[in-house]
C-alpha positions as CSV (number, residue, x, y, z in Angstrom):
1,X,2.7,-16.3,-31.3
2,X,3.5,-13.2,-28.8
3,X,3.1,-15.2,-25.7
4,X,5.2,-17.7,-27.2
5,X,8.2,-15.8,-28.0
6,X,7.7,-13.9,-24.6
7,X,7.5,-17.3,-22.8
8,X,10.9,-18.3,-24.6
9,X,12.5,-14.6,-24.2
10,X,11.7,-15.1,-20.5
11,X,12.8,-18.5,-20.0
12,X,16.1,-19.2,-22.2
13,X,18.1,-16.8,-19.6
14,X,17.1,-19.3,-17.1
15,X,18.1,-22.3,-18.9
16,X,21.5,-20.8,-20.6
17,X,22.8,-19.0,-17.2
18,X,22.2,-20.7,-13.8
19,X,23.6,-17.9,-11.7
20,X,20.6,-17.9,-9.3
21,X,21.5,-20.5,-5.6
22,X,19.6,-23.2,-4.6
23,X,17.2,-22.7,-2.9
24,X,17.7,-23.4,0.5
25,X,21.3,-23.5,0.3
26,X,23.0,-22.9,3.2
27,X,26.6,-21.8,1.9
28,X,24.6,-19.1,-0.8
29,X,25.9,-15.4,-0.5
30,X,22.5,-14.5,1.0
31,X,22.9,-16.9,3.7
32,X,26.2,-16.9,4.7
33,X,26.5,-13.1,4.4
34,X,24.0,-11.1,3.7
35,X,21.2,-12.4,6.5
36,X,24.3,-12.6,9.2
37,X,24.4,-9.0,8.8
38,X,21.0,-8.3,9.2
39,X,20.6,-10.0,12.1
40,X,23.6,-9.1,13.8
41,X,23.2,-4.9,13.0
42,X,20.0,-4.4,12.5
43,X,19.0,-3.0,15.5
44,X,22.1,-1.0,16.8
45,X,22.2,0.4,12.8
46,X,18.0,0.9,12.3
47,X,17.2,1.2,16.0
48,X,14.2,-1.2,15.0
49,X,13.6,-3.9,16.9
50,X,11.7,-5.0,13.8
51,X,14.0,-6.3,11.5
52,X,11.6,-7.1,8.5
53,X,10.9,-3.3,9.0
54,X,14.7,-2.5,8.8
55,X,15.2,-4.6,5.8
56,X,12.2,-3.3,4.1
57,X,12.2,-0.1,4.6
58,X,16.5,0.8,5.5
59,X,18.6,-1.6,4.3
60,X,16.6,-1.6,1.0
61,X,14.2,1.8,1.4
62,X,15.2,2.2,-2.4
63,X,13.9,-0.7,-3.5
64,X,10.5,-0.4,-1.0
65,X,10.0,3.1,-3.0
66,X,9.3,1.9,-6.0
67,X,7.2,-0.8,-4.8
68,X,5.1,2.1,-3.7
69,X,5.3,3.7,-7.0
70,X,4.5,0.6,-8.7
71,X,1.3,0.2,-6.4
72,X,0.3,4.3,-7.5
73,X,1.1,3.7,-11.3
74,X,-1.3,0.8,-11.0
75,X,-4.4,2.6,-9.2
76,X,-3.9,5.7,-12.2
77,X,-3.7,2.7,-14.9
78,X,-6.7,1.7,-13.8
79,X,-8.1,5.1,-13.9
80,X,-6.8,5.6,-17.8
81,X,-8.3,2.5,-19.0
82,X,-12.1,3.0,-17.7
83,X,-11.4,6.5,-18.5
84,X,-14.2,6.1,-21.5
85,X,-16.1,4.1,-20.6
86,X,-20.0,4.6,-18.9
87,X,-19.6,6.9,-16.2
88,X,-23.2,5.3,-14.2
89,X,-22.0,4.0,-10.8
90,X,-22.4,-0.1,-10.1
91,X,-25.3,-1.0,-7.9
92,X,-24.0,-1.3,-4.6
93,X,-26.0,-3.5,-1.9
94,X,-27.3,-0.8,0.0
95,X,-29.2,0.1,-3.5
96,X,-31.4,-3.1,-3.6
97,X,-34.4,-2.7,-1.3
98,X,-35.1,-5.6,1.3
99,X,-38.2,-7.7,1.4
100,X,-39.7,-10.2,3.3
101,X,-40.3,-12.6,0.6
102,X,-36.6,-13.6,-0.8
103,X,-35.5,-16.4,0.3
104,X,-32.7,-15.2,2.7
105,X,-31.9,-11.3,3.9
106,X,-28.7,-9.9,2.6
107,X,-25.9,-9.6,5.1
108,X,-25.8,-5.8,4.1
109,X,-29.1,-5.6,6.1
110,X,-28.0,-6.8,9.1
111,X,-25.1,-3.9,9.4
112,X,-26.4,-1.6,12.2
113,X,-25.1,1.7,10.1
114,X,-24.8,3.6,13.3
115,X,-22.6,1.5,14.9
116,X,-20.2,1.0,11.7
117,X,-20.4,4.8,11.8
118,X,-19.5,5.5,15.3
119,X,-17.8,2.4,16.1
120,X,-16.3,0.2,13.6
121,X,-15.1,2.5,11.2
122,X,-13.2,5.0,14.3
123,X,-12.3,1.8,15.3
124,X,-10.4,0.7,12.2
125,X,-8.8,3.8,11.5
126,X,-7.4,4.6,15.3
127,X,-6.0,1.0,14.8
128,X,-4.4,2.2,11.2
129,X,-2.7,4.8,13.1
130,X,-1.3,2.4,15.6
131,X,-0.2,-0.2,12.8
132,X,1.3,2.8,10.9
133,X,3.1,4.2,14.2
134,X,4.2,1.1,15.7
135,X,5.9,0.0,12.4
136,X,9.2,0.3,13.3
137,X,9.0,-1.2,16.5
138,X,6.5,-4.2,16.0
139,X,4.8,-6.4,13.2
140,X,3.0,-3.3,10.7
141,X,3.9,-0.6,9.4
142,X,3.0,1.1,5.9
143,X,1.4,-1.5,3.4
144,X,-0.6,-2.8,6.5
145,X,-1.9,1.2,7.9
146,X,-2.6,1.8,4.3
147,X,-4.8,-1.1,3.2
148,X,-6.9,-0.9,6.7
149,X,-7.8,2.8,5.5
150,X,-9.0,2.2,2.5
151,X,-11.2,-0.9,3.8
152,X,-12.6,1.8,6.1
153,X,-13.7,3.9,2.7
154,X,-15.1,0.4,1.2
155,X,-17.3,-0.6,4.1
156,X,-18.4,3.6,4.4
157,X,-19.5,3.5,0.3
158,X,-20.7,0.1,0.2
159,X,-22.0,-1.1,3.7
160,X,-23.2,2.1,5.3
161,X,-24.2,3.4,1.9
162,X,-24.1,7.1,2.7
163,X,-24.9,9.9,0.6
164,X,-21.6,11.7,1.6
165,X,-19.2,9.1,2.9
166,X,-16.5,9.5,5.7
167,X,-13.9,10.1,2.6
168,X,-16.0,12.1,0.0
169,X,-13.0,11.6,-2.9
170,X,-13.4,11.0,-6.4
171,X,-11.0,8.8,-8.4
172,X,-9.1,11.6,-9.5
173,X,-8.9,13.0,-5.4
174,X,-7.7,10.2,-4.8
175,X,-5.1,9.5,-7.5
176,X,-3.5,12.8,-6.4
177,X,-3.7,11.4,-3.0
178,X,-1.9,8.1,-4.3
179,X,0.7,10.0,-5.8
180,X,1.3,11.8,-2.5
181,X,2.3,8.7,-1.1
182,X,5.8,8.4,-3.4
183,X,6.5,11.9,-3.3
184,X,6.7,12.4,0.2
185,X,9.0,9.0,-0.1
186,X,10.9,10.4,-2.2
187,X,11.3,13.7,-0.6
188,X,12.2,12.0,2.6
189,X,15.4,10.8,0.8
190,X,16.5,14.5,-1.0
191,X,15.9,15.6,2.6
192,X,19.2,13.3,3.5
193,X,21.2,15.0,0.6
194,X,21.2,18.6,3.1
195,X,23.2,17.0,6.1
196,X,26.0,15.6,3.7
197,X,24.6,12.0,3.1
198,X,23.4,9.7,0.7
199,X,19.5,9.4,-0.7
200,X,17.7,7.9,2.3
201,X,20.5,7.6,4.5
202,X,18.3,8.2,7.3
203,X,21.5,9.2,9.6
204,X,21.7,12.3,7.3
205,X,19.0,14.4,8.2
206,X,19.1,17.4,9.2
207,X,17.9,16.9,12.6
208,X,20.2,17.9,15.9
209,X,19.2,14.7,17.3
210,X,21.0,11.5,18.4
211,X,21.5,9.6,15.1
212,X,19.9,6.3,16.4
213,X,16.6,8.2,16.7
214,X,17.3,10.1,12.9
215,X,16.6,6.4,11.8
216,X,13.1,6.0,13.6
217,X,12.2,9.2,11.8
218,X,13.1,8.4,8.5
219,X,11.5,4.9,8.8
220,X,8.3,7.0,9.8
221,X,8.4,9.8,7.1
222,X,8.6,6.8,4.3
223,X,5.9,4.5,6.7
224,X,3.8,7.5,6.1
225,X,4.5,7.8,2.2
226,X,4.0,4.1,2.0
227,X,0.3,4.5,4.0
228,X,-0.9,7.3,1.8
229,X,0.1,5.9,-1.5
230,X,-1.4,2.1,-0.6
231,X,-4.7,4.1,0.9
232,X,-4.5,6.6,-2.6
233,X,-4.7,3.6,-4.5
234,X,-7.0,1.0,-3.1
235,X,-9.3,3.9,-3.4
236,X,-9.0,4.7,-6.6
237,X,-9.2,1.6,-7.6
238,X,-12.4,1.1,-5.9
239,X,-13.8,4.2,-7.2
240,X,-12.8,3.7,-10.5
241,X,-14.8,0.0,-10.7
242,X,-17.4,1.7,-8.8
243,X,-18.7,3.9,-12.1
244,X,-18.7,0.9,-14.0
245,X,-22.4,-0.5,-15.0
246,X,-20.5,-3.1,-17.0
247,X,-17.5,-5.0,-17.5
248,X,-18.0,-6.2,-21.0
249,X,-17.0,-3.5,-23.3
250,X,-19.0,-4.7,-25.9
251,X,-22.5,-4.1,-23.9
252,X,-21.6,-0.4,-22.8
């Protein structure tokens, strides 16, 4: 009965008001304003040549801030609900020994761990830094920097299977970490309020600098916020599934 009176809740305002444009539709206030904007301003106004990056994270950097938040409240939601339950980790592959008499040998096995540990893994990160760096200039930027780290920390629990991994956080480490993420969004905009502007009007801070290059900052600060909160919470996340020896609560 709940899902259907939350199907109809959801639906009738769709039915009763069409106020939403066709898709497509050429003569729509997105496309005959909005988009003309953007493309004609963009750069002069962001000083990004990336305009996805000056939508995302200028034009709209309010709306982008909450997406990270949304991402941080889901890593602890994860963390509250398996806060109970059996704190024994889930077997990863590394814990299952090899033998010559299965019928195939697990991919796990085939990882040279000192390679992943001196190669792939420096590898992945210096190229999160470049992604993270080169956001504002070129296809990247927070989101992407951010789920590269924390596949570094998946393949260094799970693939190399060290005692004391490369990131050596537990799910409440990294939660704080997660929440980092927002704040330092966040903070990036109350930084704009001390040179007389609005929140993350990035032509605001308090920088003596030309204002062109006031916008590359800011789109860095919140790139950075953006990194640490998706890397916060992929980890905790992982972490969190990690202690679980079981997913049906009925067998805990």
């Amino acid at each position: 009965m709940t899902i259907i009176m939350l199907i109809v809740v959801i639906t009738v305002p769709f039915i009763a008001f069409d106020v939403l444009p066709a898709i497509g539709d050429p003569e729509s206030p997105p496309n005959s304003h909005v988009s003309d904007y953007y493309i004609e301003h963009a750069i002069d106004e962001c000083n990004s040549p990336n305009m996805v990056t000056a939508v995302i994270v200028d034009y709209r950097a309010f709306d982008t801030m909450f997406e990270t938040t949304v991402m941080f409240l889901a890593g602890i939601s994860v963390v509250l609900i398996m806060a109970n339950k059996p704190r024994r980790r889930i077997p990863s592959p590394g814990d299952f020994k090899r033998t010559r008499n299965t019928g195939g040998t697990p991919i796990y096995q085939t990882i040279n761990k000192d390679v992943m540990i001196s190669t792939i893994e420096p590898l992945i990160l210096i190229y999160a830094m470049y992604v993270l760096f080169h956001g504002e200039v070129s296809l990247g930027g927070g989101f992407q920097a951010g789920a590269l780290i924390g596949m570094t920390y998946l393949l260094d629990v799970m693939a190399v299977k060290r005692d004391k991994p490369i990131m050596n956080l537990t799910k409440f480490m990294s939660a704080a970490i997660a929440g980092l993420g927002p704040f330092i969004y966040a903070l990036t905009g109350i930084i704009c309020f001390i040179g007389g502007g609005l929140y993350l009007q990035y032509n605001k801070l308090p920088f003596n600098i030309h204002e062109a290059e006031l916008h590359s900052i800011g789109i860095t600060a919140v790139e950075i916020g953006v990194t640490i909160g998706v890397a916060g919470t992929i980890i905790t996340i992982l972490n969190a599934l990690r202690e679980r020896i079981s997913f049906d609560d009925d067998n805990d």
